[in-house]
N, C-alpha and C positions, 0 to 999 in steps of 0.2 A: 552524416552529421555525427560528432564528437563533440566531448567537452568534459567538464566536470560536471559529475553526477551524484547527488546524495540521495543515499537509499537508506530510510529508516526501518526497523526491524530488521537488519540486515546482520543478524546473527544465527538466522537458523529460516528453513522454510523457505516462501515463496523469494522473501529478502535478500538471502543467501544465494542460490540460484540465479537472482535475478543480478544481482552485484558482479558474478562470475562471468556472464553472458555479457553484462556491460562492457566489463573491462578487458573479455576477449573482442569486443568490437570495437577496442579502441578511444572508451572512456578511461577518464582518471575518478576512480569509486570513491570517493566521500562514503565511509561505514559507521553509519550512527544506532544506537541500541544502549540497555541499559549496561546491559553487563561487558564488562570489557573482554574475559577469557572468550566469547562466543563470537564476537567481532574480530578479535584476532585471529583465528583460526581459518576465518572468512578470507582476514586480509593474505593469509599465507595461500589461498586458492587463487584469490586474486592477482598478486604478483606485488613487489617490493613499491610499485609506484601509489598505490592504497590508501587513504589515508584512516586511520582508527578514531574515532572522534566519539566516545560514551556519552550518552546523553539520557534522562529522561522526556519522553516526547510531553508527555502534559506538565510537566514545568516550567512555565514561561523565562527565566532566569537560564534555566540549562538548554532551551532553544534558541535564544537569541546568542546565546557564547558558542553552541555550536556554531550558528552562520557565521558571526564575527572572526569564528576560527578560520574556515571555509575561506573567507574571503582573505584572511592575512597569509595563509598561505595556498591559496590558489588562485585567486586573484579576482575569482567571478563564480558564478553559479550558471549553470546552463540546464540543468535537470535535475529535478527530485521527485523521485517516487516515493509516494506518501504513502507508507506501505503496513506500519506499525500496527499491532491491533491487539486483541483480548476479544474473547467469547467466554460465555457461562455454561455451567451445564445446564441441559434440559429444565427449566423451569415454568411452571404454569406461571400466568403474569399477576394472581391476587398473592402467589408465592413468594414473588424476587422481593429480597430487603434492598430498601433504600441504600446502603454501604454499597451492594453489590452494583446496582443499576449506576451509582455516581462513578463507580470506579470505572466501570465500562465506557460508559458518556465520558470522561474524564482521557483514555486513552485512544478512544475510538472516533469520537468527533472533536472534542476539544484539542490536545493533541494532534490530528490531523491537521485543525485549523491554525495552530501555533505553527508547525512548521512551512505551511501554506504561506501564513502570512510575511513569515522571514524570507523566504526565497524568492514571494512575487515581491516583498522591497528591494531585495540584490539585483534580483532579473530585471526591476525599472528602474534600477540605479546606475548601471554599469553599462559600459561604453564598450562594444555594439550592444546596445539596448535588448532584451526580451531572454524567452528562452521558455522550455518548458514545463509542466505539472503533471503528473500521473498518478491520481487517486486510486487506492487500492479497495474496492465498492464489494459487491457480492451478488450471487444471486438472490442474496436476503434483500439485498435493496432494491427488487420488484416484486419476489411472491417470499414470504418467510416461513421456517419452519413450523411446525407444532410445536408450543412453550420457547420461543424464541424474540419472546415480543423487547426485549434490552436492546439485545445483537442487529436485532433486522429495525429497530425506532434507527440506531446509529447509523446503520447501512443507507437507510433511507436518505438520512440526511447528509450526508458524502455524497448523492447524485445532486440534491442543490445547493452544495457548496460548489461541483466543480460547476455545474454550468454557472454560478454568479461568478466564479474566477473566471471563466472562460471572456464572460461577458467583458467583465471587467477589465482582462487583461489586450481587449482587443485592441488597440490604442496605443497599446504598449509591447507590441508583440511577442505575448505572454500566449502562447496556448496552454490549456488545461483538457484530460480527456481521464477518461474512467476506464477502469479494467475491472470485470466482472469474473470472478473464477468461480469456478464448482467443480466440488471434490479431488481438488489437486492433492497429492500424496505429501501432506505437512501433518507432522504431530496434531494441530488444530482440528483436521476432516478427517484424522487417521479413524474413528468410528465405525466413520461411512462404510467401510470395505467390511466390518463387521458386522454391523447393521444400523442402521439409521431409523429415526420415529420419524413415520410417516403421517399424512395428515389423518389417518381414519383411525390413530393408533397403534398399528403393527408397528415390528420392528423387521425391516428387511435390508439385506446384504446389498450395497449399491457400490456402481462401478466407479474405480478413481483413473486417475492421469496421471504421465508424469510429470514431476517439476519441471522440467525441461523444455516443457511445452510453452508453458505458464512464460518460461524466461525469456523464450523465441519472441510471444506475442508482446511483453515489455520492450524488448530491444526493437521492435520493430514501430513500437509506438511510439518510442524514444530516437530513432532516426531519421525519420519523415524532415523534408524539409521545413524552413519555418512559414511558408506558405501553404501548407499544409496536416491535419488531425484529424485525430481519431478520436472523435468526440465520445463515443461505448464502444468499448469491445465485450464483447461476452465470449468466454472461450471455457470450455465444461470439459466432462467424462461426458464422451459421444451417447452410451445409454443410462446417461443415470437421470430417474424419474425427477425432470424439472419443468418439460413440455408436457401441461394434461396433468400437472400436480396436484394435486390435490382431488 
């Protein structure tokens, strides 16, 4: 399975990775992010066929011009990995300011849900009908860190946005499914490897993955035929304390 594929945050990180792995299997990368210099860069791993498309994800205005771009020159939407995000530093939760918590909620679910909403209208628009959804979730969105109560509320709620897309898209043959990572090697969990706050307080050195990994499990959930999904995947660092956390 091929097609056009838009991957948000796809200027550095899991995004990047995962747009590279795309478009060696044969997708055409849709690279959307805010900053143009880091999507291009992307697009040159990619290959000339790429397309660069700047966007902010929680801008309702600059997501719907993304699609509308998407669609005038590719003609249709087959996949988007909703991938875009933000984390805070370690915060207890009587601690985190309101600014901080809206900005997070703002790129993390909101965000998410804008570009969700643009691509399940293409995908039940167009003619063959449906296509796919891959929410970018976490292991925050079953057990969360210590002082992480912003990042892992958000997480949480990306596991019942994609099962009501899933739901919703069944009809329309829209599948939607979740990818769960832990301690993939991105700027974001670069920490980890130096130590992470555990639930009892210490701060201990935890084992990461590589990106690589992370892009294999994308493309593979992105290839499936359309009779078939991966409604969660969970794909971690083989020892880093998340079974018996806490």
């Amino acid at each position: 399975m091929s097609g056009v594929a838009v991957i948000t945050g796809a200027g550095s990180g899991i995004g990047r990775a995962s747009a590279i792995a795309l478009a060696a299997a044969g997708w055409r990368v849709v690279l959307a992010g805010r900053r143009a210099a880091p999507l291009e860069e992307t697009a040159v791993l990619c290959g000339p066929d790429s397309l660069v498309c700047p966007a902010d994800v929680a801008d309702e205005d600059q997501v719907d011009a993304l699609f509308a771009r998407v669609l005038a020159e590719c003609g249709r939407v087959d996949l988007l990995f909703n991938n875009a995000g933000l984390s805070l530093p370690s915060t207890r939760i009587d601690q985190i300011e309101l600014k901080d918590w809206s900005q997070l909620v703002s790129v993390n679910l909101t965000g998410a849900f804008l570009c969700l909403r643009a691509a399940f209208r293409a995908m039940a628009a167009q003619t063959p009908q449906g296509g796919r959804i891959i929410n970018n979730g976490s292991l925050s969105a079953y057990v969360p860190r210590l002082h992480s109560a912003a990042y892992s509320a958000t997480k949480h709620a990306i596991t019942g946005l994609t099962k009501s897309t899933a739901l919703d898209g069944r009809a329309l043959g829209i599948a939607c499914g979740q990818i769960d990572i832990g301690n993939a090697a991105t700027d974001m969990a670069s920490g980890a490897a130096a130590g992470a706050l555990q639930a009892g307080g210490r701060v201990l050195a935890e084992p990461v993955m590589n990106l690589e990994e992370v892009a294999r499990a994308v493309v593979h959930m992105a290839s499936l035929p359309p009779g078939a999904n991966v409604q969660t995947m969970m794909i971690m660092a083989t020892a880093m304390p998340f079974i018996g956390r806490g």
